[in-house]
ROTITOR-57462 format. One line per 10 residues: number of its first residue (from 1); for each residue x, y, z of C-alpha. Coordinates in steps of 0.1 Angstrom, whole numbers. Layout:
<rs>
NUM = X/Y/Z ~ ...
</rs>
This chain:
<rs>
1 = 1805/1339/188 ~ 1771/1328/175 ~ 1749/1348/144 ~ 1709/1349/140 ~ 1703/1336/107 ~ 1667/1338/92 ~ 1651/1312/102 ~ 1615/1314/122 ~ 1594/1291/143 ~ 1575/1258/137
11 = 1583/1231/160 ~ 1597/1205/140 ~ 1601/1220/108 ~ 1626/1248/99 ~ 1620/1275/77 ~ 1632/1306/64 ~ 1613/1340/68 ~ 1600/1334/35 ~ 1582/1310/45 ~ 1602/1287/22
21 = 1614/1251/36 ~ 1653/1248/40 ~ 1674/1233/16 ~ 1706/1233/22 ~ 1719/1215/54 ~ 1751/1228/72 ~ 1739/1217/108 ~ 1765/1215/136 ~ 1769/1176/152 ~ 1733/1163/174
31 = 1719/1192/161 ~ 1692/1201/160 ~ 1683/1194/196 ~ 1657/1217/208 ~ 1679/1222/240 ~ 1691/1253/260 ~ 1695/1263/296 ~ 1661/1265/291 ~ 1628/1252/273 ~ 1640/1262/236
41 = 1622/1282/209 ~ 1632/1264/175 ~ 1656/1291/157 ~ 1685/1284/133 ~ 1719/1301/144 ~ 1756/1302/129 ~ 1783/1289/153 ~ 1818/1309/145 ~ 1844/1281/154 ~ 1831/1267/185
51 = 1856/1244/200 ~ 1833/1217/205 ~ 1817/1218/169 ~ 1822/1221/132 ~ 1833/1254/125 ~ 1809/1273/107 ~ 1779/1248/120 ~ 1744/1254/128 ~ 1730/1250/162 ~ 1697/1262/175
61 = 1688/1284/205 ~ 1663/1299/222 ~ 1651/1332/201 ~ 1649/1356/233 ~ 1686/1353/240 ~ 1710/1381/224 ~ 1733/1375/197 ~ 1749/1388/168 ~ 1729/1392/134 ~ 1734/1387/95
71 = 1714/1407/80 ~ 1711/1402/40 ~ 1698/1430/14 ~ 1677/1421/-10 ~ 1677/1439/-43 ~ 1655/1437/-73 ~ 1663/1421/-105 ~ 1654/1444/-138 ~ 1654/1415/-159 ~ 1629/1381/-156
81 = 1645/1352/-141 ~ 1670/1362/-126 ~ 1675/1358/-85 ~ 1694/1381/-64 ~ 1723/1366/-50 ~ 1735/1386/-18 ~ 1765/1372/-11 ~ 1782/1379/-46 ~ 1758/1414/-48 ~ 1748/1400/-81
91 = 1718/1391/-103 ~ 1725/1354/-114 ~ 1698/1338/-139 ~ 1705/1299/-152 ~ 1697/1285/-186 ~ 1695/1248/-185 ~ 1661/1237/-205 ~ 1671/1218/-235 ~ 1657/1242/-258 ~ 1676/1270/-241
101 = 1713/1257/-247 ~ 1738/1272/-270 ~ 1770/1277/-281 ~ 1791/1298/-257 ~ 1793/1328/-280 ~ 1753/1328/-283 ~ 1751/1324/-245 ~ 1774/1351/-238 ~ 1751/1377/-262 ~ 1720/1360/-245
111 = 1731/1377/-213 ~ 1745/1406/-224 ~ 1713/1413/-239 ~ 1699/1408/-204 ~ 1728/1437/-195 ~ 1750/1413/-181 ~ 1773/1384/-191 ~ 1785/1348/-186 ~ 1799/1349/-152 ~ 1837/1355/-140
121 = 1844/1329/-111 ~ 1876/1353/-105 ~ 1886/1341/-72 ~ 1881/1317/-45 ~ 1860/1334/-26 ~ 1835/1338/-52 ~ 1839/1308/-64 ~ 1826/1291/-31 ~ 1797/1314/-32 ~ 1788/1306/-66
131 = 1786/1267/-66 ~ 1761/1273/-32 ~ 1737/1282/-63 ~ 1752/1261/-88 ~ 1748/1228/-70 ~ 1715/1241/-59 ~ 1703/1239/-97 ~ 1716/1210/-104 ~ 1701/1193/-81 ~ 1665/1211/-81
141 = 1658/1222/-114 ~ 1682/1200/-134 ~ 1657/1175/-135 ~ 1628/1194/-152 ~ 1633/1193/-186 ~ 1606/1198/-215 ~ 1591/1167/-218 ~ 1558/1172/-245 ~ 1570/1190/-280 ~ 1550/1217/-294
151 = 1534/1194/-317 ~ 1520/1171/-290 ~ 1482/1178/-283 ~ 1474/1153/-257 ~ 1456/1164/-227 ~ 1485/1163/-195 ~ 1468/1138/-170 ~ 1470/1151/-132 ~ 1456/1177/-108 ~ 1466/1213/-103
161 = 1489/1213/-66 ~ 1490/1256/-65 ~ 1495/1284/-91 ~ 1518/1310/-79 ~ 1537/1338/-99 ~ 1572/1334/-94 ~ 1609/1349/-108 ~ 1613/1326/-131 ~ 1614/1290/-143 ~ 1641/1277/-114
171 = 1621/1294/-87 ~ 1587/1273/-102 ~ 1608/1241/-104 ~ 1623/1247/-67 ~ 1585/1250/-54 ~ 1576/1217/-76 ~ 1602/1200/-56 ~ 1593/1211/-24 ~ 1556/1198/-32 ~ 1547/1162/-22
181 = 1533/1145/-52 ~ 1543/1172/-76 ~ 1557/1158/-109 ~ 1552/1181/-136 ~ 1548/1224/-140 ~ 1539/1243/-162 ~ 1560/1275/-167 ~ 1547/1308/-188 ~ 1575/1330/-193 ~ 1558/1355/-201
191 = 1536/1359/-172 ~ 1557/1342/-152 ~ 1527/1324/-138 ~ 1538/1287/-125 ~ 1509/1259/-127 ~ 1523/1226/-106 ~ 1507/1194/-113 ~ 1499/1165/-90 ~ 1499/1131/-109 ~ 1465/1110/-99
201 = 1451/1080/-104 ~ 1418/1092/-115 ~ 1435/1105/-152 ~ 1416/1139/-145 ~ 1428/1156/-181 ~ 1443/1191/-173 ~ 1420/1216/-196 ~ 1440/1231/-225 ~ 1436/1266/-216 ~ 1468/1263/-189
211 = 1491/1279/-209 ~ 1529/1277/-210 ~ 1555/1250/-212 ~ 1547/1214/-200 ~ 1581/1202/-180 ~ 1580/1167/-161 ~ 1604/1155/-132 ~ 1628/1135/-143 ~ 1634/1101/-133 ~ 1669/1085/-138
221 = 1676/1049/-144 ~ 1703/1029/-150 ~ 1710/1006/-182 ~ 1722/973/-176 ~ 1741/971/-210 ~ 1779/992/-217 ~ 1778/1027/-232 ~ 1734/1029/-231 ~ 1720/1064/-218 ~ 1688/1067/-200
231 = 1668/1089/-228 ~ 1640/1096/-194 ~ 1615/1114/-223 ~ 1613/1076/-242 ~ 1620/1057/-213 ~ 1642/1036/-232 ~ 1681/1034/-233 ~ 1698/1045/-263 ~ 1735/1034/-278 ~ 1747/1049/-307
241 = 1775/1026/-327 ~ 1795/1053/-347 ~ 1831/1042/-343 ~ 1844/1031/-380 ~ 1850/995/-364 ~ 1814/999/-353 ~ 1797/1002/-391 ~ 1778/970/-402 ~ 1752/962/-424 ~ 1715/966/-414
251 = 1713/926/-402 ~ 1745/930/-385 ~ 1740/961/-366 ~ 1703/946/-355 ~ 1716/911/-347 ~ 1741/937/-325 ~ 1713/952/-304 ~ 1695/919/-301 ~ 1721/907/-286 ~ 1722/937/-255
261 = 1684/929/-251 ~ 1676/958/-280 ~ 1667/963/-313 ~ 1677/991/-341 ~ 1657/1018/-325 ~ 1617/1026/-340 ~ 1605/1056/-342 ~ 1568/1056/-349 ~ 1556/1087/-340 ~ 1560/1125/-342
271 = 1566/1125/-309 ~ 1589/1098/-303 ~ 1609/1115/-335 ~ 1612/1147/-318 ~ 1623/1131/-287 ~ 1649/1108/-303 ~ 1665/1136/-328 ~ 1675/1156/-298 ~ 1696/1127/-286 ~ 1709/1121/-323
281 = 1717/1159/-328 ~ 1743/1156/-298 ~ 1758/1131/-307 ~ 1761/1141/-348 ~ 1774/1174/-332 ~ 1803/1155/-313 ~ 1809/1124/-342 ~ 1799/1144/-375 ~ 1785/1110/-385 ~ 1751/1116/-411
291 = 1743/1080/-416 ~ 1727/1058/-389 ~ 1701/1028/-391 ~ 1671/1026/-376 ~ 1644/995/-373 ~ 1624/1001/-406 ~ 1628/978/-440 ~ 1608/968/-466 ~ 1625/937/-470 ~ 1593/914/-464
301 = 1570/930/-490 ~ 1589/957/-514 ~ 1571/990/-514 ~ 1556/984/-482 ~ 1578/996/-454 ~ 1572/980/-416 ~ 1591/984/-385 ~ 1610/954/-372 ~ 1575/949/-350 ~ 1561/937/-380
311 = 1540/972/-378 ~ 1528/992/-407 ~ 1551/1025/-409 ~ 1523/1051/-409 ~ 1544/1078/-394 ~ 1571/1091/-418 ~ 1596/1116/-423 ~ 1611/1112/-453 ~ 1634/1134/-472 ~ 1626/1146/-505
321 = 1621/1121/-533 ~ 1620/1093/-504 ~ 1620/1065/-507 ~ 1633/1059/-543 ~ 1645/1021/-539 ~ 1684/1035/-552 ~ 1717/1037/-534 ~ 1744/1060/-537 ~ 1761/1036/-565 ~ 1734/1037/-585
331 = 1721/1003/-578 ~ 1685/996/-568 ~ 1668/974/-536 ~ 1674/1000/-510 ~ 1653/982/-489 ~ 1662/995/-452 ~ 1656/1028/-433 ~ 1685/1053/-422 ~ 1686/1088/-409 ~ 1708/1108/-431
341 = 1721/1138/-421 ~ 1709/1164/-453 ~ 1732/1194/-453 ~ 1709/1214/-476 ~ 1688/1223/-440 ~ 1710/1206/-417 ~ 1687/1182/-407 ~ 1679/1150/-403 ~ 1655/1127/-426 ~ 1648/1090/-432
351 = 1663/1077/-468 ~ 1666/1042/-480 ~ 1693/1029/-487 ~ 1708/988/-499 ~ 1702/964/-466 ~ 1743/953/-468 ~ 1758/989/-466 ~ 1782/991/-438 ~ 1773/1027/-416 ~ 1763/1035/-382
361 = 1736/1027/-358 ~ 1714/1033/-330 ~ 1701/1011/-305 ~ 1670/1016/-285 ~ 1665/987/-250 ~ 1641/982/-222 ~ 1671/970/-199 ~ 1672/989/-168 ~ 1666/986/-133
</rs>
Protein backbone atom coordinates (compact mmCIF):
# COMPACT_ATOMS: atom_id res chain seq x y z
CA UNK A 1 0.00 0.00 0.00
CA UNK A 2 1.49 3.23 -1.18
CA UNK A 3 0.10 7.14 0.06
CA UNK A 4 0.41 10.55 -2.12
CA UNK A 5 2.19 12.76 0.03
CA UNK A 6 2.50 16.49 -1.01
CA UNK A 7 5.07 16.77 -2.91
CA UNK A 8 4.96 18.46 -6.74
CA UNK A 9 7.12 18.44 -9.78
CA UNK A 10 10.65 19.84 -10.63
CA UNK A 11 12.87 17.41 -12.04
CA UNK A 12 15.60 17.14 -9.78
CA UNK A 13 14.52 18.94 -6.94
CA UNK A 14 11.70 17.96 -4.54
CA UNK A 15 9.31 20.15 -3.08
CA UNK A 16 6.30 20.52 -1.14
CA UNK A 17 3.11 22.24 -2.39
CA UNK A 18 4.21 25.14 -0.69
CA UNK A 19 6.63 25.61 -2.68
CA UNK A 20 9.06 25.14 0.21
CA UNK A 21 12.34 22.80 -0.29
CA UNK A 22 12.20 19.40 1.77
CA UNK A 23 13.84 19.05 4.83
CA UNK A 24 13.44 16.17 6.41
CA UNK A 25 14.75 12.91 4.56
CA UNK A 26 12.92 9.57 5.16
CA UNK A 27 13.62 8.13 1.54
CA UNK A 28 13.25 4.34 0.93
CA UNK A 29 16.85 2.49 -0.30
CA UNK A 30 18.11 3.83 -4.29
CA UNK A 31 15.58 6.12 -3.91
CA UNK A 32 14.91 8.44 -5.56
CA UNK A 33 15.18 6.82 -8.93
CA UNK A 34 13.04 8.46 -11.39
CA UNK A 35 11.92 4.94 -12.53
CA UNK A 36 8.51 3.27 -13.13
CA UNK A 37 6.96 0.91 -15.65
CA UNK A 38 7.10 3.86 -17.38
CA UNK A 39 8.94 7.34 -18.09
CA UNK A 40 8.39 8.86 -14.36
CA UNK A 41 6.86 12.19 -13.24
CA UNK A 42 8.99 13.17 -10.03
CA UNK A 43 6.36 12.73 -7.04
CA UNK A 44 7.13 11.88 -3.44
CA UNK A 45 5.07 8.78 -2.06
CA UNK A 46 4.81 6.86 1.41
CA UNK A 47 5.54 3.05 1.14
CA UNK A 48 3.35 1.06 3.99
CA UNK A 49 5.82 -1.88 4.80
CA UNK A 50 6.84 -3.00 1.42
CA UNK A 51 8.76 -6.20 1.71
CA UNK A 52 11.56 -5.08 -0.26
CA UNK A 53 12.02 -1.58 1.58
CA UNK A 54 12.15 0.25 4.78
CA UNK A 55 8.94 0.32 6.21
CA UNK A 56 7.50 3.62 6.26
CA UNK A 57 10.11 4.74 3.29
CA UNK A 58 9.63 7.15 0.49
CA UNK A 59 9.69 6.08 -3.10
CA UNK A 60 8.68 8.03 -6.10
CA UNK A 61 6.17 7.27 -8.87
CA UNK A 62 4.71 8.37 -11.67
CA UNK A 63 1.84 11.06 -10.61
CA UNK A 64 -1.02 9.72 -13.14
CA UNK A 65 -1.08 6.38 -11.38
CA UNK A 66 -3.88 5.87 -8.53
CA UNK A 67 -3.08 5.61 -5.04
CA UNK A 68 -4.11 6.31 -1.69
CA UNK A 69 -3.90 10.00 -0.18
CA UNK A 70 -2.91 11.84 3.19
CA UNK A 71 -4.57 14.70 3.20
CA UNK A 72 -3.45 17.22 6.09
CA UNK A 73 -5.83 20.25 7.46
CA UNK A 74 -4.39 23.16 8.00
CA UNK A 75 -5.79 25.45 10.79
CA UNK A 76 -4.92 28.94 11.71
CA UNK A 77 -3.06 30.04 14.58
CA UNK A 78 -4.76 33.07 16.81
CA UNK A 79 -1.62 33.90 18.26
CA UNK A 80 1.90 35.21 16.36
CA UNK A 81 4.45 32.60 16.00
CA UNK A 82 2.97 29.91 16.41
CA UNK A 83 2.79 26.94 13.53
CA UNK A 84 0.13 24.51 13.11
CA UNK A 85 1.19 21.20 13.74
CA UNK A 86 -1.35 18.57 12.07
CA UNK A 87 -0.36 15.65 13.26
CA UNK A 88 -0.73 16.52 17.12
CA UNK A 89 -3.95 19.05 16.04
CA UNK A 90 -2.01 21.65 17.91
CA UNK A 91 -0.55 25.19 17.71
CA UNK A 92 3.16 24.74 18.82
CA UNK A 93 5.33 28.07 19.01
CA UNK A 94 9.26 27.77 20.32
CA UNK A 95 11.13 30.21 22.41
CA UNK A 96 14.84 29.81 22.00
CA UNK A 97 16.50 33.46 21.49
CA UNK A 98 18.71 34.22 24.30
CA UNK A 99 16.73 37.10 25.35
CA UNK A 100 13.59 34.92 25.34
CA UNK A 101 14.58 32.26 28.00
CA UNK A 102 13.24 31.83 31.45
CA UNK A 103 12.57 30.16 34.30
CA UNK A 104 10.01 27.35 33.86
CA UNK A 105 7.38 29.00 35.93
CA UNK A 106 7.76 32.39 33.66
CA UNK A 107 7.66 30.19 30.55
CA UNK A 108 4.66 28.31 31.58
CA UNK A 109 2.66 31.96 32.21
CA UNK A 110 4.37 33.11 28.84
CA UNK A 111 2.12 30.57 27.04
CA UNK A 112 -0.72 30.59 28.99
CA UNK A 113 -0.92 34.10 28.15
CA UNK A 114 -0.79 33.01 24.53
CA UNK A 115 -4.00 30.64 25.80
CA UNK A 116 -2.02 27.69 25.89
CA UNK A 117 0.78 26.10 27.99
CA UNK A 118 4.16 24.35 28.17
CA UNK A 119 3.52 21.12 26.38
CA UNK A 120 2.42 17.55 27.75
CA UNK A 121 4.55 14.82 25.80
CA UNK A 122 1.83 12.38 27.46
CA UNK A 123 2.52 9.41 25.36
CA UNK A 124 4.51 7.74 22.83
CA UNK A 125 2.82 8.55 20.16
CA UNK A 126 2.93 12.11 20.69
CA UNK A 127 6.07 12.11 21.67
CA UNK A 128 7.44 10.83 18.24
CA UNK A 129 5.37 13.53 16.65
CA UNK A 130 6.68 16.13 18.73
CA UNK A 131 10.56 15.69 18.37
CA UNK A 132 9.73 15.76 14.23
CA UNK A 133 9.45 19.69 15.21
CA UNK A 134 11.80 19.60 17.96
CA UNK A 135 14.80 18.36 16.12
CA UNK A 136 13.72 20.46 13.33
CA UNK A 137 14.46 23.67 15.51
CA UNK A 138 17.34 22.64 16.80
CA UNK A 139 18.81 22.15 13.94
CA UNK A 140 17.35 25.23 11.77
CA UNK A 141 16.82 28.00 14.00
CA UNK A 142 19.00 27.01 16.94
CA UNK A 143 21.70 28.62 15.39
CA UNK A 144 20.26 32.17 14.98
CA UNK A 145 20.84 33.81 17.97
CA UNK A 146 20.93 37.82 18.57
CA UNK A 147 24.20 38.67 17.81
CA UNK A 148 24.32 43.01 17.87
CA UNK A 149 22.90 44.42 21.45
CA UNK A 150 20.58 47.24 21.48
CA UNK A 151 23.31 49.57 22.13
CA UNK A 152 25.39 48.68 19.07
CA UNK A 153 24.93 51.31 16.21
CA UNK A 154 27.06 50.02 13.57
CA UNK A 155 25.73 49.76 10.16
CA UNK A 156 25.21 45.56 9.42
CA UNK A 157 27.47 44.91 6.26
CA UNK A 158 25.66 42.70 3.45
CA UNK A 159 22.86 42.73 0.87
CA UNK A 160 19.14 42.17 1.24
CA UNK A 161 18.45 38.12 -0.21
CA UNK A 162 14.25 38.60 -0.03
CA UNK A 163 11.77 40.28 2.44
CA UNK A 164 8.87 38.08 3.07
CA UNK A 165 6.21 38.30 5.94
CA UNK A 166 6.22 35.19 7.72
CA UNK A 167 4.57 33.36 11.22
CA UNK A 168 7.16 34.11 13.14
CA UNK A 169 10.78 34.21 13.87
CA UNK A 170 11.46 30.09 13.27
CA UNK A 171 9.67 30.28 9.97
CA UNK A 172 12.18 33.52 8.97
CA UNK A 173 15.25 31.54 10.25
CA UNK A 174 14.03 28.25 8.30
CA UNK A 175 13.89 30.45 4.99
CA UNK A 176 17.50 32.02 5.92
CA UNK A 177 18.71 28.52 5.94
CA UNK A 178 17.28 27.43 2.93
CA UNK A 179 18.95 30.65 1.11
CA UNK A 180 22.43 30.19 -0.40
CA UNK A 181 24.66 32.86 1.04
CA UNK A 182 22.18 33.89 3.70
CA UNK A 183 23.87 34.65 7.10
CA UNK A 184 22.03 37.00 8.95
CA UNK A 185 17.91 38.21 9.25
CA UNK A 186 16.34 40.50 10.50
CA UNK A 187 13.06 39.65 12.38
CA UNK A 188 10.21 42.44 13.36
CA UNK A 189 7.84 40.86 15.68
CA UNK A 190 5.64 43.12 15.36
CA UNK A 191 5.13 43.08 11.78
CA UNK A 192 6.32 39.93 11.35
CA UNK A 193 8.17 41.20 8.32
CA UNK A 194 11.54 38.96 7.83
CA UNK A 195 14.64 41.01 6.05
CA UNK A 196 17.45 38.15 5.06
CA UNK A 197 20.78 39.27 4.48
CA UNK A 198 23.50 38.11 2.08
CA UNK A 199 27.07 38.73 3.36
CA UNK A 200 29.29 40.50 0.33
CA UNK A 201 32.50 41.46 -0.25
CA UNK A 202 31.70 44.88 -1.38
CA UNK A 203 30.81 45.92 2.61
CA UNK A 204 27.52 47.52 1.07
CA UNK A 205 26.19 49.05 4.75
CA UNK A 206 22.46 47.90 5.16
CA UNK A 207 20.52 51.43 5.72
CA UNK A 208 19.27 51.83 9.31
CA UNK A 209 15.71 52.16 8.61
CA UNK A 210 15.33 48.03 8.42
CA UNK A 211 13.86 47.61 11.49
CA UNK A 212 13.70 44.71 13.94
CA UNK A 213 16.25 42.37 15.55
CA UNK A 214 19.61 41.69 13.88
CA UNK A 215 20.33 37.69 14.30
CA UNK A 216 23.52 36.06 12.59
CA UNK A 217 24.06 32.26 11.78
CA UNK A 218 26.06 30.77 14.00
CA UNK A 219 29.16 29.18 13.44
CA UNK A 220 30.54 26.55 15.90
CA UNK A 221 34.09 25.82 16.56
CA UNK A 222 35.92 23.80 18.65
CA UNK A 223 38.52 24.78 21.48
CA UNK A 224 41.60 22.98 21.53
CA UNK A 225 42.08 23.52 25.42
CA UNK A 226 39.79 21.28 28.39
CA UNK A 227 36.60 22.84 29.71
CA UNK A 228 36.73 26.21 26.95
CA UNK A 229 33.20 27.06 25.24
CA UNK A 230 32.96 28.52 21.84
CA UNK A 231 31.38 32.11 22.88
CA UNK A 232 30.43 32.37 18.57
CA UNK A 233 29.27 36.36 19.38
CA UNK A 234 33.26 37.03 20.54
CA UNK A 235 34.70 34.47 18.54
CA UNK A 236 36.87 33.55 21.36
CA UNK A 237 36.68 30.52 23.83
CA UNK A 238 35.89 31.17 27.28
CA UNK A 239 36.85 29.05 30.65
CA UNK A 240 35.69 30.09 33.78
CA UNK A 241 37.90 28.74 36.95
CA UNK A 242 35.32 28.82 39.91
CA UNK A 243 36.13 25.59 41.78
CA UNK A 244 37.50 26.63 45.39
CA UNK A 245 40.89 24.69 44.33
CA UNK A 246 40.57 26.87 41.26
CA UNK A 247 40.94 30.52 43.20
CA UNK A 248 44.41 32.25 42.76
CA UNK A 249 45.79 35.51 42.84
CA UNK A 250 45.58 37.88 39.78
CA UNK A 251 49.30 36.65 38.49
CA UNK A 252 48.47 33.19 39.15
CA UNK A 253 45.14 32.95 37.51
CA UNK A 254 46.79 34.86 34.30
CA UNK A 255 50.05 32.87 34.28
CA UNK A 256 46.97 30.02 34.23
CA UNK A 257 45.48 31.15 30.92
CA UNK A 258 48.85 31.85 29.42
CA UNK A 259 49.65 28.71 29.75
CA UNK A 260 46.20 27.27 27.57
CA UNK A 261 47.31 29.81 24.86
CA UNK A 262 44.85 32.66 26.77
CA UNK A 263 44.95 35.48 28.89
CA UNK A 264 42.42 36.73 31.81
CA UNK A 265 39.75 37.75 29.48
CA UNK A 266 39.48 41.92 28.19
CA UNK A 267 36.68 43.47 27.82
CA UNK A 268 37.08 46.75 26.04
CA UNK A 269 33.99 47.63 24.79
CA UNK A 270 30.23 47.96 25.40
CA UNK A 271 29.76 45.54 23.11
CA UNK A 272 32.12 42.88 23.96
CA UNK A 273 30.71 43.61 27.78
CA UNK A 274 27.24 42.81 26.83
CA UNK A 275 28.33 39.78 24.98
CA UNK A 276 30.62 38.35 27.71
CA UNK A 277 28.04 39.05 30.78
CA UNK A 278 25.57 36.75 29.16
CA UNK A 279 28.16 34.03 29.39
CA UNK A 280 29.11 35.12 32.99
CA UNK A 281 25.37 35.36 34.16
CA UNK A 282 25.01 31.49 33.40
CA UNK A 283 27.47 30.48 34.84
CA UNK A 284 27.02 32.84 38.33
CA UNK A 285 23.42 31.39 38.08
CA UNK A 286 24.78 27.70 38.28
CA UNK A 287 28.16 28.53 40.77
CA UNK A 288 26.71 31.62 42.80
CA UNK A 289 30.32 32.79 42.57
CA UNK A 290 30.39 37.10 42.55
CA UNK A 291 34.12 37.52 42.26
CA UNK A 292 36.04 36.77 39.00
CA UNK A 293 39.19 38.44 37.39
CA UNK A 294 39.46 39.86 34.44
CA UNK A 295 42.74 41.34 32.28
CA UNK A 296 42.76 45.04 33.72
CA UNK A 297 45.42 46.41 36.47
CA UNK A 298 46.97 49.38 37.27
CA UNK A 299 49.93 47.81 38.49
CA UNK A 300 52.35 49.59 35.89
CA UNK A 301 51.38 53.17 36.63
CA UNK A 302 48.89 53.61 39.78
CA UNK A 303 45.70 55.52 38.88
CA UNK A 304 46.02 54.70 35.41
CA UNK A 305 44.27 51.40 34.59
CA UNK A 306 45.42 49.34 31.22
CA UNK A 307 44.45 46.06 29.96
CA UNK A 308 47.08 43.28 29.91
CA UNK A 309 47.56 44.69 26.06
CA UNK A 310 49.25 47.37 27.47
CA UNK A 311 46.00 49.40 26.14
CA UNK A 312 44.50 52.43 27.84
CA UNK A 313 41.04 51.31 29.58
CA UNK A 314 38.73 53.76 27.96
CA UNK A 315 35.68 51.67 28.22
CA UNK A 316 34.46 51.20 31.87
CA UNK A 317 31.83 49.93 33.91
CA UNK A 318 32.59 50.47 37.18
CA UNK A 319 30.39 50.23 40.18
CA UNK A 320 29.75 53.05 42.35
CA UNK A 321 32.66 54.68 44.15
CA UNK A 322 34.99 52.58 41.61
CA UNK A 323 37.82 52.36 41.70
CA UNK A 324 38.80 53.38 45.30
CA UNK A 325 42.38 51.70 45.60
CA UNK A 326 40.81 49.63 49.01
CA UNK A 327 40.09 46.01 49.66
CA UNK A 328 37.67 44.43 51.74
CA UNK A 329 40.23 44.40 54.87
CA UNK A 330 40.68 47.80 54.75
CA UNK A 331 44.04 47.82 53.17
CA UNK A 332 44.90 49.91 50.19
CA UNK A 333 46.81 49.01 46.47
CA UNK A 334 43.86 47.33 45.02
CA UNK A 335 45.54 47.43 41.93
CA UNK A 336 43.67 44.65 39.63
CA UNK A 337 40.22 44.52 37.90
CA UNK A 338 37.37 42.00 39.01
CA UNK A 339 33.68 41.59 38.23
CA UNK A 340 31.77 41.50 41.44
CA UNK A 341 28.56 40.38 41.62
CA UNK A 342 26.53 43.59 43.51
CA UNK A 343 23.40 42.29 45.05
CA UNK A 344 21.88 45.78 45.49
CA UNK A 345 20.71 45.35 41.53
CA UNK A 346 21.88 42.00 40.91
CA UNK A 347 24.36 42.78 38.62
CA UNK A 348 27.57 42.76 37.61
CA UNK A 349 30.28 45.67 37.81
CA UNK A 350 34.08 46.03 37.63
CA UNK A 351 35.71 46.83 41.43
CA UNK A 352 39.32 46.75 42.35
CA UNK A 353 40.52 44.87 44.50
CA UNK A 354 44.52 43.81 46.13
CA UNK A 355 46.52 41.96 43.01
CA UNK A 356 47.30 38.70 45.69
CA UNK A 357 43.55 37.93 46.63
CA UNK A 358 42.78 34.43 45.87
CA UNK A 359 39.02 34.36 43.82
CA UNK A 360 37.86 33.15 40.55
CA UNK A 361 38.61 33.71 36.99
CA UNK A 362 37.78 33.79 33.45
CA UNK A 363 39.75 33.02 30.64
CA UNK A 364 39.33 34.30 27.09
CA UNK A 365 41.71 32.11 23.93
CA UNK A 366 42.05 32.23 20.24
CA UNK A 367 42.66 28.36 20.20
CA UNK A 368 40.40 26.63 17.95
CA UNK A 369 40.26 24.99 14.78
Amino acid sequence: MVDWRGSVLDEGQFEWISGQKHNVCKLGLSQPDDRSSDVQQMLIIYNFFGTEYQPFAWHDLRCDWVRSAICAKVKTCLYNGYVYAWELDLCLKFYFASTERLSWSRSRKRCQNEAGDLIVVDSEFKEKLFLIYLNEIRSKAEKFLINIPVIDFSPVQGVIGKIKTTLGLIECACICDSEDFCEAIYYNQSSRRCTTIHYQTDNYSLQKELSGIYYRTKEVKTCLYSGYKYAWELDLCLKFYFAPTERLSWSQSRTRCQNESGDLIVVDSESKDKQFLVYLNEIHNMTSVQRWWIGGSDVWNEGQFEWISGQNITYTNWGPGQPDDASNDGTTNADCIQYFFRQVDQSFAWLDLRCNSNISSSCESKAFI
